[in-house]
N, C-alpha and C positions, 0 to 999 in steps of 0.2 A: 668758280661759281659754286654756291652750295648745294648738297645735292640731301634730300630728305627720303629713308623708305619707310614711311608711315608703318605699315606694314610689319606686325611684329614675325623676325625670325627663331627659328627655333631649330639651332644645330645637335646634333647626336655626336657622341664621342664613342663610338662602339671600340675600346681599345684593350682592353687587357682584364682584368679583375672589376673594373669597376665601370657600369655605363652613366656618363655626361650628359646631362641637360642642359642645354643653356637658352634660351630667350634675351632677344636685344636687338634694335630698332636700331637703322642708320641716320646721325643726324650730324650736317657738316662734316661727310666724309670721314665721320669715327664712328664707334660702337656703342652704343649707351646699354650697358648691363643691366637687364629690368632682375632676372633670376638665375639661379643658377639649382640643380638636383644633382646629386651624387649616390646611386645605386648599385651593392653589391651585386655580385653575379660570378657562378661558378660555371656558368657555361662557355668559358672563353679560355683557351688555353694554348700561350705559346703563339696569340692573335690568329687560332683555328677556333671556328664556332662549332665546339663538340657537342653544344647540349641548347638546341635552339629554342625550345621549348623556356628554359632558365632565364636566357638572354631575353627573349621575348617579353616574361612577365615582369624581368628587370624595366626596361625598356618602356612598358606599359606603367612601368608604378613610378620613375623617373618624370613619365608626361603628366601623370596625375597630380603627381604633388608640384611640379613646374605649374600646371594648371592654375591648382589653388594658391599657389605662393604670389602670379603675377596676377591676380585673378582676369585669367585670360577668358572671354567668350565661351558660348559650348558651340562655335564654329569646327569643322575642324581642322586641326593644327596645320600646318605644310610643313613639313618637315625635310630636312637637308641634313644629309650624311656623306660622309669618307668610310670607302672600304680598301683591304690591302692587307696579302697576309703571303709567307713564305709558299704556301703552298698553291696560291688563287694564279703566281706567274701573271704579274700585271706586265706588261706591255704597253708601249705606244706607237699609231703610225700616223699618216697622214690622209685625210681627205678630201675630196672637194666636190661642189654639185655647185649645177647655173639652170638658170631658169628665162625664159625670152620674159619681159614685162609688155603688158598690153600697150597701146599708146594714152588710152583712156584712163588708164589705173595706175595707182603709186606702188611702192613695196609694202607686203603689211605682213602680217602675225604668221598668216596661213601659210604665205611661200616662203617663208624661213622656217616653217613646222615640214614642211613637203620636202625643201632638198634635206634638210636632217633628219626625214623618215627614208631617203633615197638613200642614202648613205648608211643607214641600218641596215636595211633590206640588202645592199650588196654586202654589206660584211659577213651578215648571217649566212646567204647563201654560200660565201666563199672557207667560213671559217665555223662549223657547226658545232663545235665544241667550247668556239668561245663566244663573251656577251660583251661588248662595248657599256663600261661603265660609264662614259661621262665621255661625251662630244663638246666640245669647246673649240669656240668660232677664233681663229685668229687674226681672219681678213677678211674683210666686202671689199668686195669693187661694183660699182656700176658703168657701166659702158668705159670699163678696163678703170676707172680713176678710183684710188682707195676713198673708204666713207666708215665715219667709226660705229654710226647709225643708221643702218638702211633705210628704219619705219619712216613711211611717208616720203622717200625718193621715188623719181621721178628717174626713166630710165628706158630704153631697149634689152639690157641684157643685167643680168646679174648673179655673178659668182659668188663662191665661198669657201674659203680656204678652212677643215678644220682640225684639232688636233685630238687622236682619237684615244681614246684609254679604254684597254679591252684586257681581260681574263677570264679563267675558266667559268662557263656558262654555270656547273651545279654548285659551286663555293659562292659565285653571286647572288643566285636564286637563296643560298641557305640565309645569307646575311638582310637580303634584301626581305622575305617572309619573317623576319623578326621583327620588322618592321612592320609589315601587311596586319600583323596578330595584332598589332593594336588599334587599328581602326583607326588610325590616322593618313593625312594623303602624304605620301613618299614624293615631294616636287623631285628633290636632285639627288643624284648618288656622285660622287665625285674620288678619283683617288687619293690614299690618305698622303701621298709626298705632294701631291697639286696643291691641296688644302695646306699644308706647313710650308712650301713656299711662296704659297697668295700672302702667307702670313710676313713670311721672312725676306722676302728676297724682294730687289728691286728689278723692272724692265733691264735695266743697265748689268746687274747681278745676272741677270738669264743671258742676256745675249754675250756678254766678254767671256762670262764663266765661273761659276759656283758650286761647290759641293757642298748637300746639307746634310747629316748625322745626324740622324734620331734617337737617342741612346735613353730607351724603353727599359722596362720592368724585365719584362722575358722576350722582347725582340731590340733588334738593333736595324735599324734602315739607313741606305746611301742612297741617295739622289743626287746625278750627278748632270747641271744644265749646260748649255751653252747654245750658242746660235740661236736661241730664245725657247730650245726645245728639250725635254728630259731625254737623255742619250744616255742614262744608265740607271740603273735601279735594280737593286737587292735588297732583300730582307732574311735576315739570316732568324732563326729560332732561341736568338741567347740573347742576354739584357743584364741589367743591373741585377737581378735577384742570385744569377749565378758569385759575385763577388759578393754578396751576404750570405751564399750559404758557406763559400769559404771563412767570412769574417767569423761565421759562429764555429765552424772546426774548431780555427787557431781560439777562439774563448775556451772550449773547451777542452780541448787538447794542451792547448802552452798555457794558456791562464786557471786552467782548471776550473773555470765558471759550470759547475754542471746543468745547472738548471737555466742557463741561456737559451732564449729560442729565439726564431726569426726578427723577431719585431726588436730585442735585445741587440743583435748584428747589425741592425739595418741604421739603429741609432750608434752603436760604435761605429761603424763604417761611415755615417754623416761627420761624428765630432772629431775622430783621427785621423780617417782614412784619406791618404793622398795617392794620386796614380801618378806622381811623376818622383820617385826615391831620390834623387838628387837633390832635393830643394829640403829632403829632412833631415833635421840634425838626428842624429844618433840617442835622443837624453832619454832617461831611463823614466817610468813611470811606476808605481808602485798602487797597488787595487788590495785596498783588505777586504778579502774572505770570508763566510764562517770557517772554511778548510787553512785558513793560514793568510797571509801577506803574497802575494804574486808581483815580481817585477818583471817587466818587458820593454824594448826599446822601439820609440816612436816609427823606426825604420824597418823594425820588424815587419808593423801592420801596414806600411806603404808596400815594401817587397811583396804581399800577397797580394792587394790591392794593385797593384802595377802591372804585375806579370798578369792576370787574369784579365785583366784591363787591354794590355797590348793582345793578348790573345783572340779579343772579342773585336777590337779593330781592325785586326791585321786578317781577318776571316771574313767579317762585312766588305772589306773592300778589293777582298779578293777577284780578279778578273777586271777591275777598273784602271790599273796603269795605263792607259793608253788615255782614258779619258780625262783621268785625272790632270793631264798634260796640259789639259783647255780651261782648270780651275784657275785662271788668272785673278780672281778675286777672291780666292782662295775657299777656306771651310767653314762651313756657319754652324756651330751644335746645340742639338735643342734637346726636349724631352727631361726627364726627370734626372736620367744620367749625367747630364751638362754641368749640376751643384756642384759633383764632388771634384775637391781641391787637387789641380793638380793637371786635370782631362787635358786643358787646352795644351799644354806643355807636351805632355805624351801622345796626342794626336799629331800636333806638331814634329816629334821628334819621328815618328813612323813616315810619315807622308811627304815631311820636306815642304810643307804649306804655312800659310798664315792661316792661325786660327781664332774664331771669337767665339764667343756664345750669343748668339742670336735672341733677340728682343722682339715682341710683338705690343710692345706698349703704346707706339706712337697709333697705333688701331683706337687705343680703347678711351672712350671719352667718361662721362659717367660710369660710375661703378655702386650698385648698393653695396651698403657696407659689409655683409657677410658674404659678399664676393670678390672678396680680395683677391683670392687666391686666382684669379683670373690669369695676373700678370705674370705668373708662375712661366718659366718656360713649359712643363708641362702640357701647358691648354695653348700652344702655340698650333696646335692640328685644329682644334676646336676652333680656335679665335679665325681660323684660316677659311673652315667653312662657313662659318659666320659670312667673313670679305667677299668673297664668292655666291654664298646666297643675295645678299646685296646688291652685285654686280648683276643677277641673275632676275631679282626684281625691274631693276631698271629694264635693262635690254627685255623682259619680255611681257611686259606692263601692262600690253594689249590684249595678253593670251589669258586664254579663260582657265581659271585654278586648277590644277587636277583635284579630283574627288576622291574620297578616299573609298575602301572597297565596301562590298556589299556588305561583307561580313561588320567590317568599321560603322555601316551607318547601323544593322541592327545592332550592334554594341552599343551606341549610343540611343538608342529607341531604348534599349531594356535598361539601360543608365536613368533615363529619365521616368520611365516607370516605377521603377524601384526607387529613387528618391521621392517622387510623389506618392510613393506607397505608404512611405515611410512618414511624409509628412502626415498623411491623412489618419495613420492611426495615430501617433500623436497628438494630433487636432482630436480626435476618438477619445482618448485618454484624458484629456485636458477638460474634453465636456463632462464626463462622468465625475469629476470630481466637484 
């Protein structure tokens, strides 16, 4: 049946150097891309928010011009994000809360907002150092019989099985206040492996068993599922940027390129760089200089590329042999790392798995055209909380919007002031002539 969220969403990609805006409406079970914003930001470093203040006004100018691009409402936004970073120690466990239902009344909004405040409330008392990012319902029963929809059953009793995603209480606060700074309403916060496997994986993928690979700029992440539940999760502090700062050594050092810098690496590492040396022939390449003619062999730049490569895998999936045992449907890689020629082979050859690169396309329906880059594995975390805000519209359709903070609605009072200001001298101006 088709299912429509009028409803425009509006994901955050809080990830690395640069913050994601996306906006996109669910229609027939895909994603229709209205906009997309892409915002520098030096406050992120290593996926630590060192400089919230930076991120913040990223953040803020990311929704602005998302704003004016889809020209959205001066409603305000609802916003759905993924947090998750080496140092926040996310975790997951199990919960559950029931509730008797009257005989007169159905299930509705409130008693699924009541046992998921029940369920807060003991975890904080039990664990005061951490904060439950994102509760997600796996199971209803009503008088013991599963129901994939409670709203409006009919019932004596009613359970809820949920699955719980918690980390350190003052790294959430920091992420989540980056958000508050803008005066927008925070609906979800979700963790960033949930959201790339909403993306990537299937029911069937969760429960036999899959391992996903996020191979990031400056982090690498392993999520590793089975039994329909994340049973391992690491994030290590190293990504793709440490093999382009090797790629610009070996320019500088064996090719002599002196005045190579990052963004010089980052593109030889795209057009040469393999991480699996086996598969490269030996043949020699020849680069004129102003300092001279340099040759070097193709196999060269794989052996840096490769060794740095195994290094950076064989470290993320440190402590997971045991689980990796349950990846029956093997490894999925996503993230920006997954291009280079070569990964699936050398993850492969460490792990003893089948390897693919993961696709989040079948998600995406509509696309404007300067939003190609959607399909990117990149925005496979974005595209994921997308899916999830979606799901999250349906299931809570009843429930009345959050609002955003106080601070958020005088932002918008003095928004509206100041462009009325503006018009009216203008209009000022316009008469006197």
């Amino acid at each position: 049946m088709s299912q429509t969220t009028e409803k425009t969403i509006v994901a955050l990609d809080l990830g690395g150097m640069e913050i994601r805006a996306v906006a996109a409406q669910k229609v027939d079970d895909r994603l229709n891309i209205l906009g997309m914003e892409c915002v520098h930001t030096d406050g992120i470093k290593k996926g630590e928010y060192v400089n919230t203040t930076s991120v913040g006004f990223a953040v803020k100018e990311a929704l602005i011009k998302l704003r004016n691009r889809c020209h959205l409402t001066d409603e305000p936004l609802s916003i759905f994000t993924a947090v998750g970073s080496a140092g926040m120690k996310i975790r997951s466990c199990e919960m559950s809360a029931r509730r008797d239902i009257s005989s007169k009344d159905s299930v509705n909004a409130d008693i699924l907002n009541d046992m998921e405040t029940e369920c807060r409330t003991k975890f904080t008392k039990r664990y005061e150092c951490y904060q439950i990012i994102c509760l997600i319902p796996e199971r209803y029963e009503i008088d013991d019989e599963a129901v994939s929809n409670p709203i409006g059953r009919k019932g004596s009793r009613i359970s809820a099985q949920y699955r719980a995603f918690y980390g350190l209480a003052e790294l959430y606060e920091r992420a989540k206040g980056c958000i508050d700074r803008t005066g927008e309403a925070l609906e979800m916060i979700t963790a960033k492996m949930e959201a790339t496997a909403a993306a990537l994986l299937t029911e069937e993928d969760k429960q036999a068993g899959c391992c996903i690979i996020d191979l990031g700029c400056d982090t690498t992440s392993v999520g590793i599922y089975y039994d329909n539940m994340l049973q391992f999760y690491r994030i290590i502090p190293y990504g793709g940027s440490m093999i382009t700062s090797d790629m610009l050594a070996f320019l500088k050092q064996v090719i002599m390129m002196e005045d190579a810098d990052m963004l010089t690496a980052e593109r030889f590492k795209r057009k040469l760089g393999n991480a699996y040396m086996a598969d490269v022939k030996p043949d020699k390449v020849r680069l004129k200089q102003d300092n001279g003619e340099h040759v070097f062999a193709l196999n060269e730049v794989a052996e840096v590329v490769e060794s740095r490569q195994r290094e950076i895998i064989r470290l993320a999936i440190k402590g997971a042999a045991e689980h990796l045992k349950h990846a029956e449907n093997g490894i999925v890689l996503t993230g920006g790392g997954s291009k280079l020629t070569g990964i699936e082979k050398c993850v492969a050859d460490i792990t003893g798995l089948e390897v693919v690169r993961g696709s989040h396309e079948a998600w995406i329906g509509s696309v404007q055209p300067d939003c190609m880059q959607i399909i990117q594995p990149e925005y496979s975390q974005v595209v994921g909380i997308l899916t999830m805000a979606a799901e999250y519209w349906e299931r809570n359709s009843l429930k009345e919007p959050k609002q955003p903070t106080i601070g958020g609605r005088l932002s918008r009072v003095f928004r509206k002031f100041v462009d009325g200001t503006q018009q009216t001298m203008i209009d000022w101006f316009d008469n006197e002539g």
